[in-house]
C-alpha positions in Angstrom: 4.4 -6.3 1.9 0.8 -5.6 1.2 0.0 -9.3 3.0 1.5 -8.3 5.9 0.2 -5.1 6.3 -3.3 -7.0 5.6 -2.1 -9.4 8.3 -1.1 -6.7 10.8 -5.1 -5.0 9.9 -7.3 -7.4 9.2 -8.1 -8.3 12.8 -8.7 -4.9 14.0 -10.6 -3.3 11.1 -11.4 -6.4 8.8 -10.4 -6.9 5.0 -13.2 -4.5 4.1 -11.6 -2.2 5.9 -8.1 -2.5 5.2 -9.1 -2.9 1.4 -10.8 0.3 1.4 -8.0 1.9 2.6 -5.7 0.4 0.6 -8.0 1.6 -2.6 -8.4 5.0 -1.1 -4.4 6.1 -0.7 -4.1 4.1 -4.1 -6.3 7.1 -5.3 -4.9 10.0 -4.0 -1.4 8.6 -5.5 -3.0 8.7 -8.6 -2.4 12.7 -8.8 1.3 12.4 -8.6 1.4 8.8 -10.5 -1.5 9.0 -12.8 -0.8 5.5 -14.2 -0.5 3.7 -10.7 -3.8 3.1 -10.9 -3.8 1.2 -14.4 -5.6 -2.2 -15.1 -7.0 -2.0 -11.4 -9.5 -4.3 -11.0 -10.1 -4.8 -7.1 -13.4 -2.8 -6.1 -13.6 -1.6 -2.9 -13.5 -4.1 -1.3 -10.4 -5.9 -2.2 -6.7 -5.4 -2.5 -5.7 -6.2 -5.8 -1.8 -6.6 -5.4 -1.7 -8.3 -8.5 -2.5 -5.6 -10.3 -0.4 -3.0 -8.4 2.4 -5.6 -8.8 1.5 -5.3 -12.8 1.6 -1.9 -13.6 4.6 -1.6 -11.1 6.6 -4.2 -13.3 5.7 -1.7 -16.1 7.9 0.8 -15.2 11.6 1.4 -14.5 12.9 0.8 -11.0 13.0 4.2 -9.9 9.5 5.2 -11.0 8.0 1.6 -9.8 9.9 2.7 -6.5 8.9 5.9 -6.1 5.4 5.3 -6.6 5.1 2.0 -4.6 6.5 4.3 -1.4 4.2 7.0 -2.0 1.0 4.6 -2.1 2.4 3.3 1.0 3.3 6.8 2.8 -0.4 8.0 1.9 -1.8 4.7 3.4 0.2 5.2 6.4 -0.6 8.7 6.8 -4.5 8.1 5.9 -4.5 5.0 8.8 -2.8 7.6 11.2 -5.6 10.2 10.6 -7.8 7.5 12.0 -6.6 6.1 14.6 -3.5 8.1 15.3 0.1 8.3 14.3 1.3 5.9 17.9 -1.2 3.1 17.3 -0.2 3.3 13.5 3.4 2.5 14.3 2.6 0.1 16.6 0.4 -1.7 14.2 2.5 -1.3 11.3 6.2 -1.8 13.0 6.4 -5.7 12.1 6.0 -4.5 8.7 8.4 -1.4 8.4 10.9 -4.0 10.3 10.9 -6.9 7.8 10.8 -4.4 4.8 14.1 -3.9 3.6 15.1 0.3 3.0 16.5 1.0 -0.5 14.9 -2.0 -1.8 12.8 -2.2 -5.2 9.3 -1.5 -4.4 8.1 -4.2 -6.4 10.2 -6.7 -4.5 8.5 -6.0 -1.5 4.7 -6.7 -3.1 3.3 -10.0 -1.8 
């Protein structure tokens, strides 16, 4: 999921940009999910998936779930803040569409 939302961004607002606010909403999970953040390696200015994907796989279903949906809920709501809640879904509908609802967070990480 994380590709494609990288996919759906990177033209508009570059990788810098996309990783930063990937890294950013992955921060203010951390309040709610203190250990979402474990063994995360990308700086700034990366994504690192594989780590999210890692610490995801650590945990049962439900809590991986949970916490992979509100990492993407903040990232949503801190791209709408930016550029507006209409150009977010429009950016971000090919992504809500080929995500499937109910499923296992960490099914859904590229």
């Amino acid at each position: 999921m994380w590709g494609e939302v990288d996919g759906a961004l990177f033209p508009i607002i570059g990788r810098r940009g996309v990783a930063a606010l990937y890294n950013r909403s992955l921060h203010l999970c951390e309040a709610g999910y203190p250990w979402l953040s474990e063994g995360h390696r990308g700086g700034l200015n990366a994504m690192d998936t594989d780590a999210l994907r890692t610490t995801l796989a650590s945990r049962t279903s439900e809590a991986a779930a949970q916490a992979a949906a509100a990492h993407f809920q903040s990232f949503q709501e801190l791209l709408a803040s930016l550029v507006g809640p209409r150009l977010t879904e429009r950016l971000l509908g090919s992504v809500w569409a080929s995500t499937p609802s109910g499923s296992a967070a960490q099914d859904t990480l590229p």
